[in-house]
SESERO-77478 format. One record per residue (C-alpha): x, y, z; residue number from 1. Coordinates in steps of 0.02 Angstrom, whole numbers, plus 32768, in hexadecimal, padded with zeros to 4 digits. Layout:
N
<rec px="X" py="Y" pz="Z" resi="NUM"/>
...
END
This chain:
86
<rec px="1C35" py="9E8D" pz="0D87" resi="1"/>
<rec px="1C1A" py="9F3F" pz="0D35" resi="2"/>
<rec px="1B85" py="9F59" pz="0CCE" resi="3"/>
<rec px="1B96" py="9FC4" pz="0C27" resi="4"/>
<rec px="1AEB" py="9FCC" pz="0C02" resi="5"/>
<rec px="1AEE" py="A08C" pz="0C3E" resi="6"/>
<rec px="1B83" py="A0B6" pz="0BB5" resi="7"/>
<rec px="1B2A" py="A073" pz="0B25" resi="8"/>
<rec px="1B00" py="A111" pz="0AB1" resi="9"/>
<rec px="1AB2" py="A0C5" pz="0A18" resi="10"/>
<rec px="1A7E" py="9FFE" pz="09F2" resi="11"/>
<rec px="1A73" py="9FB4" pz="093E" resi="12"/>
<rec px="19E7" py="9F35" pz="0942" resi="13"/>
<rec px="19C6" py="9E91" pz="08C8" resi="14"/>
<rec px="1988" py="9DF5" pz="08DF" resi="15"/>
<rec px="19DE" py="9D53" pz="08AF" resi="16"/>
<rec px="1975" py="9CC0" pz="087D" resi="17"/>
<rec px="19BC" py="9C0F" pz="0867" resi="18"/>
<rec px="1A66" py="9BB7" pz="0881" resi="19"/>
<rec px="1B01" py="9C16" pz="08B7" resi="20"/>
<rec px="1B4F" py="9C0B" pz="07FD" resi="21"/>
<rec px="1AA3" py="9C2C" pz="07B8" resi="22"/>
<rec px="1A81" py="9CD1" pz="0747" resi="23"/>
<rec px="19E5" py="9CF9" pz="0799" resi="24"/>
<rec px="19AC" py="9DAF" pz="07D2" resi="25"/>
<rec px="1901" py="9DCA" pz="07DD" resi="26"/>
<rec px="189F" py="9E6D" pz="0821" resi="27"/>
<rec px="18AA" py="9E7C" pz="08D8" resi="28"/>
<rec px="1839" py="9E10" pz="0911" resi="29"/>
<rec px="183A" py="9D72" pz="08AD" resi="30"/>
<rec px="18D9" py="9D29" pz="08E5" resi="31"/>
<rec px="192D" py="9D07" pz="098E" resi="32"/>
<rec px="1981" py="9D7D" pz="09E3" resi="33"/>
<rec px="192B" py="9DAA" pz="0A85" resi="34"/>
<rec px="18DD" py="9E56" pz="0A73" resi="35"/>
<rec px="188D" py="9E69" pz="0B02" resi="36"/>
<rec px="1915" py="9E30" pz="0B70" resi="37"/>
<rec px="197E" py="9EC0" pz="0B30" resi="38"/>
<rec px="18EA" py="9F40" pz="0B2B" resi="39"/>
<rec px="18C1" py="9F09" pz="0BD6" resi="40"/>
<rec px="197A" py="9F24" pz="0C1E" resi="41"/>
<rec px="1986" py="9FD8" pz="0BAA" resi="42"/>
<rec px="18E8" py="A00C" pz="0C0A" resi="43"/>
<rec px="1921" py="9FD3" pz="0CBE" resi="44"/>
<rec px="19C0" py="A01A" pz="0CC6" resi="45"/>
<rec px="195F" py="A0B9" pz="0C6B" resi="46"/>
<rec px="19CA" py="A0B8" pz="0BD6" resi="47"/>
<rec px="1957" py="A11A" pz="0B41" resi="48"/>
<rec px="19E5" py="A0EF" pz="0AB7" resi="49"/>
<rec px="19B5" py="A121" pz="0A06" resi="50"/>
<rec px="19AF" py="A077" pz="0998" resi="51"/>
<rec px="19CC" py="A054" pz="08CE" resi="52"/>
<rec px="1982" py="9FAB" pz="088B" resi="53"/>
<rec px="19EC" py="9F38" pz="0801" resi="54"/>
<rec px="197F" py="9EB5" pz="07AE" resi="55"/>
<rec px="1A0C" py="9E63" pz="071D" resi="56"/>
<rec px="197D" py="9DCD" pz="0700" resi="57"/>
<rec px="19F3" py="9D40" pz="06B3" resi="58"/>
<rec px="1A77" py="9D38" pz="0657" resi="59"/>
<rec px="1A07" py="9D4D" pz="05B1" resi="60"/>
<rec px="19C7" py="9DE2" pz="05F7" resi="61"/>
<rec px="192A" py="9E21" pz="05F3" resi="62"/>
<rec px="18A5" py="9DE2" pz="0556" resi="63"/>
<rec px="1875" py="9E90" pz="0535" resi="64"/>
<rec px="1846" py="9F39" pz="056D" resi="65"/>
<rec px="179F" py="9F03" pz="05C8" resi="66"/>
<rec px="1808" py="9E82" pz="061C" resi="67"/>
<rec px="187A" py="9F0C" pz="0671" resi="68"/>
<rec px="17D0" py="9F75" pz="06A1" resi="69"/>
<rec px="177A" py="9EEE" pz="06F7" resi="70"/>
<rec px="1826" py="9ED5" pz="0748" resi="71"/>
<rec px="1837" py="9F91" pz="078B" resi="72"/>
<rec px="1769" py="9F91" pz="07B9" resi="73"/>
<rec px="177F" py="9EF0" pz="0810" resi="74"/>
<rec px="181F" py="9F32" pz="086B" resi="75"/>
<rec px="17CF" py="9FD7" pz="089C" resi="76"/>
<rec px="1714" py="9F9C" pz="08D4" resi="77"/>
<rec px="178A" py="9F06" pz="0952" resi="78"/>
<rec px="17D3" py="9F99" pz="0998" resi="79"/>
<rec px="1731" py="A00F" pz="09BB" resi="80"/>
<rec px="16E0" py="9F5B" pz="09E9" resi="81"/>
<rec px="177B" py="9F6D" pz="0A69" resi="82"/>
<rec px="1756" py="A008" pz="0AAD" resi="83"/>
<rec px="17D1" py="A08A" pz="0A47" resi="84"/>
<rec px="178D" py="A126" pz="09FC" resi="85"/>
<rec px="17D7" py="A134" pz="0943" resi="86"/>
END
């Protein structure tokens, strides 16, 4: 089987938190997708990709500006926590 992971150029990241139909996007971090399994196989097969970060919260959206900066300060101190230099 041929691996990709070299040809990837750029790599949107959110989270997903809930059930599959669930409206649920929280700041990296505080749902489920497996991070660290994807940073770990970026970093072994040496692949420095630039990222962006989504956070859509539900389907109500967020409560209010301060919602949507705790959001972005969460999502950005998981990353350094990580290991990235923003």
């Amino acid at each position: 089987m041929q691996n990709c992971i070299h040809e990837i150029a750029y790599m949107h990241l959110k989270d997903k938190r809930g059930e599959q139909r669930e409206w649920d996007f929280p700041a990296l971090g505080k749902g489920t997708v497996d991070f660290p399994k994807i940073f770990e196989n970026l970093e072994n097969n040496k692949n420095g990709c630039p990222f962006s970060i989504e956070i859509e919260f539900t389907k109500e959206g967020p409560k209010d500006i301060g919602e949507i900066n705790r959001a972005v300060a969460d999502s950005y101190q998981y990353l350094k926590e990580k290991g990235f230099e923003i």
